[in-house]
N, C-alpha and C positions, 0 to 999 in steps of 0.2 A: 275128522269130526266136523259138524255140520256150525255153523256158527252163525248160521241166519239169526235174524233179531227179528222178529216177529211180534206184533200189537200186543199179542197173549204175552208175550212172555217180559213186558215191562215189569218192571219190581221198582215201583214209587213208592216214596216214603212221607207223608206229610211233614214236614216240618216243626208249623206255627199253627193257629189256630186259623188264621185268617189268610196267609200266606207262605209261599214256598214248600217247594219237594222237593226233596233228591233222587234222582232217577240214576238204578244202579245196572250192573251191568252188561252195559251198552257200550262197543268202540266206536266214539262218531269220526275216527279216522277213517273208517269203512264206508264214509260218507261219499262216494262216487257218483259221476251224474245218473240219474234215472236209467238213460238208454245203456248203460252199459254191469246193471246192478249183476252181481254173481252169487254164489251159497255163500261169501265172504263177507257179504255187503250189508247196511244197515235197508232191509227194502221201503218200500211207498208206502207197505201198513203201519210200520214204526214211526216213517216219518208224518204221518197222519196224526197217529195217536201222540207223538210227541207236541206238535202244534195243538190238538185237542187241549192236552194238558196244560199246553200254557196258557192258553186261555183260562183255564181252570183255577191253578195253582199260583200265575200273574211271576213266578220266579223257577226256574230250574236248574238244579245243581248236577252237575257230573265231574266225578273225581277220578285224576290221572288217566287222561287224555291227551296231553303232550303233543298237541296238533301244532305242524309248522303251519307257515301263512297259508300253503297252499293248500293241505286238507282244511285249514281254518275257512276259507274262501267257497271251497266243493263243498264242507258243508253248510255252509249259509246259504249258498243257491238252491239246497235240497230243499230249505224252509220258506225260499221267496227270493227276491230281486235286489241283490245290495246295491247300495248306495254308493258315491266315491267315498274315500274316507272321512271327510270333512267338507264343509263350506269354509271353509278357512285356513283352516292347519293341514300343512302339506301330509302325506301320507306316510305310510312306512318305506322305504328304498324300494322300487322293484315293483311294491304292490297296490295296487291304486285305489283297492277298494280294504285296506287297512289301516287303522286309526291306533296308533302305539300313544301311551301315556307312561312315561317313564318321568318319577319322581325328580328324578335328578336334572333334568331339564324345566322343573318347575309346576311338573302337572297334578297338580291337588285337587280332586274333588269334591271338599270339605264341605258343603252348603247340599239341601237336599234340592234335587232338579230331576227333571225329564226330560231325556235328552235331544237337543234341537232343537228346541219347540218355538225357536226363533224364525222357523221358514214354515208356511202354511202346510205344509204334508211331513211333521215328525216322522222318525222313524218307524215304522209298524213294531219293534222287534229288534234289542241287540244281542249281539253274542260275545260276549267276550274269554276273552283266553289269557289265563294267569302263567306269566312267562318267567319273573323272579317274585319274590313273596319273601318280605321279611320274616326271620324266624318267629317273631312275637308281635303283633299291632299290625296295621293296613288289614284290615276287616269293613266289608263294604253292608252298609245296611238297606234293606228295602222297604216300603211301605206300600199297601195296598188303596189306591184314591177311588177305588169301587166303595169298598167297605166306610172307607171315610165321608163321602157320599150319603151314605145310607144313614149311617148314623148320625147327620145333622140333625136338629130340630125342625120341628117342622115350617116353622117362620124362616130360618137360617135358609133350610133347600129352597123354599119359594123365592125368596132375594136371590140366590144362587143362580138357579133357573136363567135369567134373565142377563145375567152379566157377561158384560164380553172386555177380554186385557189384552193389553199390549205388550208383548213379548219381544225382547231385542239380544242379541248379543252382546250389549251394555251394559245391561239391568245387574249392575251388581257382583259380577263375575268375576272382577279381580280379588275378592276374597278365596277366589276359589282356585289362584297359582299363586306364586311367587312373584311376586311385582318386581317389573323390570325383568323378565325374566322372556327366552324366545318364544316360549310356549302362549306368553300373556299377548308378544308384540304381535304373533303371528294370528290369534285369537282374534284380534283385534281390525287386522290388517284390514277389513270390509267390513262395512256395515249392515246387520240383518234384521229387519221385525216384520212380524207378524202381530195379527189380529186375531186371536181365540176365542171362542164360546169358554167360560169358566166351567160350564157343564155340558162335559163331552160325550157322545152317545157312540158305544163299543161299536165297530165296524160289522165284527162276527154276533159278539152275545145279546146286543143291544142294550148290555149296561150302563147305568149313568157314573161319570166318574169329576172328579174334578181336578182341573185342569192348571197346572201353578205353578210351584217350583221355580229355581234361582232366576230364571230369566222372565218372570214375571213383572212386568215393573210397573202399570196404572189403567186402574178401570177406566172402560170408555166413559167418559160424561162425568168425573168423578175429580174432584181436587188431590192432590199426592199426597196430604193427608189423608182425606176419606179413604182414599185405595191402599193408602201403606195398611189403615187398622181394620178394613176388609180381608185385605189379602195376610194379614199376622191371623188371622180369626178364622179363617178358611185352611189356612196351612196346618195350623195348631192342631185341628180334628185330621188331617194325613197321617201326622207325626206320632202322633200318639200309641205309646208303645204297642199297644193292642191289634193296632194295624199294619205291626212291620214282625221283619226276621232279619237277623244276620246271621251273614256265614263268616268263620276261618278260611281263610285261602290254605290250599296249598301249592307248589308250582306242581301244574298239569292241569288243575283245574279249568272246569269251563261251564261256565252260567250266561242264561237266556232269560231276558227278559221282558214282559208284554210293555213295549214305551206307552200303550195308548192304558194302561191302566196302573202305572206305578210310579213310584219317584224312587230316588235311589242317594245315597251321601256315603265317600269312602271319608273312612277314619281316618284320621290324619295323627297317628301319634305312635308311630314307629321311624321319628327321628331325621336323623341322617342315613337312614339302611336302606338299600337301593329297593326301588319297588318299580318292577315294570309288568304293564299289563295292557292286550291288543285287544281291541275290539273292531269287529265288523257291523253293521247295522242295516237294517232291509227298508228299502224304500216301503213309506205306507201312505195314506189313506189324507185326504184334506179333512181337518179335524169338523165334523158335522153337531151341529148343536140339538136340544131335543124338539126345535121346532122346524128341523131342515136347514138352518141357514149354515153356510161352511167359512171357513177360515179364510182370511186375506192377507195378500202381501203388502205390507206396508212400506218396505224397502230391502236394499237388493234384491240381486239376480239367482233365485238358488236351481237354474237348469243342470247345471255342470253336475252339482251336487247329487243330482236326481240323474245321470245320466247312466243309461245301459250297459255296458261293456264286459 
């Protein structure tokens, strides 16, 4: 039987109103590199049209996929360029460009963020792979920051427009493990910020989105009051349920993310029940504002991070 996956023959499901699909029967374990795709393989129109989509859709679900590191890794390169695992937190054993968050070591990521956005070229793009999943809770939510964008007022987007934050792996982040914990110390271990446009302009679609989440910590030119009740008032239109979806895990699972148009917050109330789950993430884009100007490093070195291999 021929089992090609072919652009036609995607079967997307919309979700939400404003985000998320579930893309079904597709094995991205078939995710082999280009040069060597077969009648077995996911080919180059799928993996178009699946990029398409996320563009689109800004979240993607595929159920019971069961990918080890290494289809996990073959297929993120079909989608783009990953990253190391971290600027920070060592990787998973073995594999260099995988990022494990296992509960039990402290990793909660309770607060809504986009991920990285501590070093001036965020991720393009994560992928992650649900490896244990407690029977009931750890439910991860997303929100669309296109949509939240849009619907500011029209005084609100003008002020937006113009603002530019300071993003750090400081800003707040210890809500979001286990304090005192390796996962926090290792977090920690280096110091990252960046300098953002608040309104970011889509690499592909040229959408405006804004730009925020847990590692957001103080508008340029602005006192830490100003910028807390700016950036609480900017957040608040992300969050708002109209702009999000969550999914049910289950272990096999595996969701893709657009980082340059979403925020994301896992649920944190399934306890003491072990939750582990990998993510790989694709090198992207220096975050560009809508008058041209791009993002700056304001401290550390994030080469390593961004490096090839």
């Amino acid at each position: 039987m021929n089992t090609v996956a072919t652009a036609t023959a995607l079967d997307i499901e919309p979700l939400a109103g404003r985000i998320g699909a579930e893309i079904r029967h597709l094995d991205l374990s078939r995710s082999v590199d280009a040069e060597s795709v077969d009648a077995e393989s996911v080919d180059d129109e799928t993996i178009a049209a699946i990029a398409a989509a996320l563009v689109e859709h800004k979240v993607l679900f595929f159920r019971g996929q069961f990918l080890d590191p290494e289809s996990h890794v073959a297929f993120a390169r079909r989608l783009g360029t990953p990253t190391m695992a971290h600027p920070t937190v060592p990787s998973l054993g073995g594999h260099p460009h995988v990022f494990e968050l296992d509960a039990q070591s402290g990793a909660r990521a309770n607060v809504w963020h986009t991920d990285v956005t501590f070093v001036a070229r965020p991720p393009r793009a994560s992928i992650l792979n649900a490896v244990i999943i407690p029977p009931v809770g750890g439910d991860t939510m997303w929100a669309n920051t296109e949509s939240a964008y849009e619907e500011l007022p029209d005084h609100l987007r003008s002020l937006a427009d113009g603002l530019w934050v300071r993003h750090s792996n400081a800003a707040d982040y210890g809500s979001m493990t286990t304090a005192g914990s390796s996962y926090t110390s290792a977090f920690h271990s280096s110091g990252f910020a960046a300098l953002h446009p608040l309104v970011r302009v889509h690499p592909v679609s040229g959408r405006r989105s804004l730009l925020l989440g847990g590692f957001a910590g103080r508008i340029e030119g602005l006192s830490s009051q100003e910028s807390a009740d700016l950036i609480r008032t900017f957040q608040a239109h992300v969050t708002r349920p109209e702009n999000t979806v969550r999914w049910r895990y289950r272990a096999g699972d595996v969701v893709i993310w657009d980082n340059q148009a979403t925020q994301h917050y896992a649920i944190d109330d399934y306890g003491d029940q072990p939750r582990r789950v990998q993510r790989v993430t694709l090198v992207g884009d220096v975050a560009r504002s809508i008058d041209g100007r791009t993002s700056e490093t304001l401290a550390g070195d994030p080469s390593a991070y961004l490096s090839i291999g």
